[in-house]
NUBA-489786 format. One record per residue (C-alpha): x, y, z. Coordinates in steps of 0.02 Angstrom, whole numbers, always signed. Layout:
<recs>
rec x X	y Y	z Z
...
</recs>
This chain:
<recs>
rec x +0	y +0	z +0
rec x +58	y +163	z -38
rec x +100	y +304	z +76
rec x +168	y +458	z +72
rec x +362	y +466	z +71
rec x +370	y +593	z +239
rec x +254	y +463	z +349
rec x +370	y +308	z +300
rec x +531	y +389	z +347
rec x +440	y +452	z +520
rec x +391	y +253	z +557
rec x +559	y +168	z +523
rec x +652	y +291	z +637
rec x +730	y +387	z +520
rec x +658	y +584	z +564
rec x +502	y +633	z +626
rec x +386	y +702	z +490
rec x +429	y +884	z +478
rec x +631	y +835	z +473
rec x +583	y +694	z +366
rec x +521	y +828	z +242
rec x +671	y +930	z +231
rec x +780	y +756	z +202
rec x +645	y +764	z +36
rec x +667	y +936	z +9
rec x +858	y +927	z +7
rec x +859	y +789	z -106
rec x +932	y +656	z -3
rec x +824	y +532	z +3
rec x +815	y +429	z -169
rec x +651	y +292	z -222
rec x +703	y +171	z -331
rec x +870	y +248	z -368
rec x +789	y +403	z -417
rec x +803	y +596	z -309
rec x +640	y +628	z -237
rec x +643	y +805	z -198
rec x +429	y +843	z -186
rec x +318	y +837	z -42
rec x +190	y +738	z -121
rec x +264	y +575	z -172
rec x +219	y +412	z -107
rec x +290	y +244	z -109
rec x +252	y +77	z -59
rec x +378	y +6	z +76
rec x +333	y -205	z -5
rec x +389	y -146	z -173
rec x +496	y -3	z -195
rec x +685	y +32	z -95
rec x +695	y +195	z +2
rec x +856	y +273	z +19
rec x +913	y +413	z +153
rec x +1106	y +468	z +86
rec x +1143	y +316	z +10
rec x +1069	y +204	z +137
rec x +921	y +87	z +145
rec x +776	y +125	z +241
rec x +712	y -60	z +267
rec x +556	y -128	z +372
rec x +515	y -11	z +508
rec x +612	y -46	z +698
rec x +536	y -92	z +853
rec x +510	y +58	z +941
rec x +636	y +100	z +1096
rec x +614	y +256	z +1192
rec x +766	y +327	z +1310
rec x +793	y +463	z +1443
rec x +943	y +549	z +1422
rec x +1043	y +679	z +1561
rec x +1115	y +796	z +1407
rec x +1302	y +850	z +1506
rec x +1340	y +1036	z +1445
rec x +1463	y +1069	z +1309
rec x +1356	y +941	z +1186
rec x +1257	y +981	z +1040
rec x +1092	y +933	z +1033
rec x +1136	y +841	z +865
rec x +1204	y +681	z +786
rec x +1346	y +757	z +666
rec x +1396	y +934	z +652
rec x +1486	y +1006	z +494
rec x +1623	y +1117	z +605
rec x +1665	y +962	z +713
rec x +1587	y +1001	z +870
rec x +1553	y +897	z +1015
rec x +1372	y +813	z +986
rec x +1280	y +690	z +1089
rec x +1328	y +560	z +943
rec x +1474	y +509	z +1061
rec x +1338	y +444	z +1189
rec x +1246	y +329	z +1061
rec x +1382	y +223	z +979
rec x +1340	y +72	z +1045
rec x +1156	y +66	z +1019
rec x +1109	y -39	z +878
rec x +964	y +81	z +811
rec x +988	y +270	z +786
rec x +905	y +366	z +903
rec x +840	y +546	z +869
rec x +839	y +688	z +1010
rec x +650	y +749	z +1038
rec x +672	y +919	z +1034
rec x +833	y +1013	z +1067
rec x +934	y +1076	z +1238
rec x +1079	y +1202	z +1186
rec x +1272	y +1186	z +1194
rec x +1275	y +1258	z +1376
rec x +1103	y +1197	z +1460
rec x +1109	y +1029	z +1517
rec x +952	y +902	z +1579
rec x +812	y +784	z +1531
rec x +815	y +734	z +1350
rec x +716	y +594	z +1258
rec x +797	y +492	z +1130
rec x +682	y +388	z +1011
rec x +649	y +294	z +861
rec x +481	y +342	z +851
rec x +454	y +470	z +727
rec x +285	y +497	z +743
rec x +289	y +510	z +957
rec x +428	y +653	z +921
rec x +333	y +759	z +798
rec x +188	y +761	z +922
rec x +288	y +797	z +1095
rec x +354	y +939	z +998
rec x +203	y +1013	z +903
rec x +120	y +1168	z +988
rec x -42	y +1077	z +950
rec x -16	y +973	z +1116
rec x +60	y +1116	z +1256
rec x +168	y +963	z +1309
rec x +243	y +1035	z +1477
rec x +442	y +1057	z +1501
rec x +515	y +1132	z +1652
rec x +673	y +1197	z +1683
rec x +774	y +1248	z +1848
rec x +857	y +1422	z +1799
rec x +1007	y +1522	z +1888
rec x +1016	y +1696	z +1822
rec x +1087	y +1862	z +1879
rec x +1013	y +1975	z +2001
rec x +843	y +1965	z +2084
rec x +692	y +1983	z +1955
rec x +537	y +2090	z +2045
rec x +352	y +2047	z +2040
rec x +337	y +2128	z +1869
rec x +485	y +2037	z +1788
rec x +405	y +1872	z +1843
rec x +247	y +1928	z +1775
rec x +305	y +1954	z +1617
rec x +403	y +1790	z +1611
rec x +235	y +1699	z +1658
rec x +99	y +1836	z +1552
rec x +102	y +1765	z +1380
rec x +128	y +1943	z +1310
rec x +313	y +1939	z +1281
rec x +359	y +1946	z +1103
rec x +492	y +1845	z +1024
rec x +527	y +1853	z +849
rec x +359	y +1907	z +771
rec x +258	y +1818	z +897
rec x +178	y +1819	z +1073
rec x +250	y +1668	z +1194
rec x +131	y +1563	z +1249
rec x +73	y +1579	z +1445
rec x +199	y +1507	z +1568
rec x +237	y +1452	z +1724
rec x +362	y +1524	z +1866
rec x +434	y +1485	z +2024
rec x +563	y +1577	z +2122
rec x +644	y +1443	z +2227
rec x +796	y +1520	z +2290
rec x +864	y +1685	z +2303
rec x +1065	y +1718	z +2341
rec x +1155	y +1870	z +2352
rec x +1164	y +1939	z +2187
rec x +1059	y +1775	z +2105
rec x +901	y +1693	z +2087
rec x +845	y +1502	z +2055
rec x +682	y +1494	z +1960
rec x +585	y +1362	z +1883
rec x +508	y +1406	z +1738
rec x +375	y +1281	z +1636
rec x +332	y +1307	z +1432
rec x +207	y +1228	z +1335
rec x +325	y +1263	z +1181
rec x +495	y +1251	z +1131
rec x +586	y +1391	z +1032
rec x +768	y +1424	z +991
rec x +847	y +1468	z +1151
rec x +678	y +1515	z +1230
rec x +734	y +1523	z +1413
rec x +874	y +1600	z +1386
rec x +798	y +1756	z +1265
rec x +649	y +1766	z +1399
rec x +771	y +1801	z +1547
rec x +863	y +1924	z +1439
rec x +722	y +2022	z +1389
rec x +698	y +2045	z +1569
rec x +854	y +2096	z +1609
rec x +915	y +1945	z +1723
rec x +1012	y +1841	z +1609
rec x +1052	y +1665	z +1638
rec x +1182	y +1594	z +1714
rec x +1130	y +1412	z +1720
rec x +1009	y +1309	z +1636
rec x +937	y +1129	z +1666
rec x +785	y +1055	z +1608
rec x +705	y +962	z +1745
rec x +546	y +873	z +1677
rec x +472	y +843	z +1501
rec x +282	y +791	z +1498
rec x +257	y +651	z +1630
rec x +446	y +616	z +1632
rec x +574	y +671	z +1782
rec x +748	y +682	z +1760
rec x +772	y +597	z +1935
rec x +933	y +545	z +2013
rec x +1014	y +531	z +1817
rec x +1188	y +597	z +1817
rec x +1251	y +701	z +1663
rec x +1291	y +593	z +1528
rec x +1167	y +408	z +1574
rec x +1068	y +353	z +1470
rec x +910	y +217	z +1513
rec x +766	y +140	z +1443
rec x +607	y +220	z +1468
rec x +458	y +97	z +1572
rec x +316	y +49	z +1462
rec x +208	y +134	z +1598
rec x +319	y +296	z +1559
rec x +300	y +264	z +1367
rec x +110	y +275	z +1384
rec x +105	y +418	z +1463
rec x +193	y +506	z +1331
rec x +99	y +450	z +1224
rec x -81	y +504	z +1317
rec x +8	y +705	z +1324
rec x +46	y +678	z +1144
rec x -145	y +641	z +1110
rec x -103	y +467	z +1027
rec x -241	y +360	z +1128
rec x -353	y +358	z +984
rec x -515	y +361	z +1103
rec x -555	y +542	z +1103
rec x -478	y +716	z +1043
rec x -305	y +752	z +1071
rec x -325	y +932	z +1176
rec x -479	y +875	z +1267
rec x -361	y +731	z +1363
rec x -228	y +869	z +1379
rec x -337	y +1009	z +1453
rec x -428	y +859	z +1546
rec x -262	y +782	z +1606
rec x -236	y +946	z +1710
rec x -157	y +1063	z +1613
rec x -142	y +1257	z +1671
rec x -145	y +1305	z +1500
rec x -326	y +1355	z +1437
rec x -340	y +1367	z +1249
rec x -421	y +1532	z +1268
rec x -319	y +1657	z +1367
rec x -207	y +1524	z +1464
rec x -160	y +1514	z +1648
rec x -43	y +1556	z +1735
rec x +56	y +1523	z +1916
rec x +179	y +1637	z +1989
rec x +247	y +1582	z +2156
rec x +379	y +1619	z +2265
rec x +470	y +1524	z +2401
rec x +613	y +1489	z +2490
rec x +708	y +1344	z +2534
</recs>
């Protein structure tokens, strides 16, 4: 049966769908010997051989699913073209290729899931699904009620767009810094860091915590282990993949603060 080129790639492992459509657009992936460079092409995985860069994309893997402490000083990447460190060096001895869901910067360290599973990845990263991802941050000097407001509003602009609603905590407060934790329900391009900027109290530190239902836990930088099949599910139920009822309905129902109207919000400070 044929299906579109984009969708196979995303089963067998290879990207999820959206980077699975610039390998297409780039014209590295080949059907039949032949450059398929357009969206729209389709191919039937029984009949026809599907190449990525010179390599054959056989019959889809078993799915594995991994929680990974990103160390600092890593790319969030398997190969770089200037010869950078990348979290490659952490994967050589697994005998599928993993893909990082979503990306953590050279400097900011923390919780990163490494899977197989195309299609889970696309979805844990789509803004469709407000998937939750909190991160402890250390910046410089001691950000007032407004700052924190502004952090947690929805109104701050980055690029040509508003951020979406977010969470903050002030945990700790030293002499000339402050420990927050800060939850998204999105993921841009050094988000955290452009946020705290914007507000004057740039930061100094930066580890993500949690992602969705997963905790980072007593992982040290650098470990790698398997995800529980109870942990895989519930990935999959933030993603919306249950197939019993519509994807943001079990999301808003499952307790997020995010409402799809104006959003929520918590601001909180403590001490410890």
């Amino acid at each position: 049966m044929e299906e579109r080129l984009q969708k196979i790639l995303a089963r067998a492992g290879v990207a999820s769908r959206r980077g699975a459509e610039q390998l297409i657009k780039a014209g590295r992936v080949r059907v039949n010997g032949q450059v398929v460079d357009q969206l729209g092409c389709r191919a039937d995985t029984a009949h026809d051989r599907i190449e990525v860069d010179g390599q054959w994309v056989g019959s889809a893997e078993k799915k594995q699913y991994f929680l990974f402490y990103k160390p600092t000083g890593y790319l969030t990447t398997l190969n770089d073209p200037r010869d950078r460190p990348t979290i490659a060096r952490f994967l050589e001895d697994f005998p599928v290729r993993l893909f990082p869901v979503g990306r953590l910067d050279r400097d900011t360290e923390g919780l990163l899931i490494l899977t197989n599973d195309g299609e889970l990845a696309s979805r844990l990263m789509h803004p469709r699904f407000h998937v939750p991802k909190q991160y402890r941050v250390k910046v410089r000097g001691h950000p007032s009620a407004d700052d924190l407001e502004r952090l947690s509003s929805g109104e701050m602009v980055l690029g040509e767009r508003a951020v979406a609603p977010a969470e903050v905590e002030v945990v700790k407060e030293g002499k000339d810094r402050t420990w927050l934790l800060l939850t998204l329900f999105e993921g841009r391009r050094r988000q955290v860091r452009r946020m705290c900027s914007m507000i004057g109290h740039p930061v100094l530190k930066l580890k993500r915590t949690s992602y969705g239902p997963l905790l980072l836990g007593r992982l040290k930088p650098g470990e790698i282990r398997p995800l529980h099949p109870a942990e895989v599910q519930a990935l999959a139920k933030a993603a919306g993949m249950t197939g019993e009822e519509d994807p943001q309905s079990l999301w808003n129902r499952g307790g997020s603060l995010r409402t799809e109207k104006t959003g929520r919000r918590r601001i909180k400070r403590t001490r410890r």
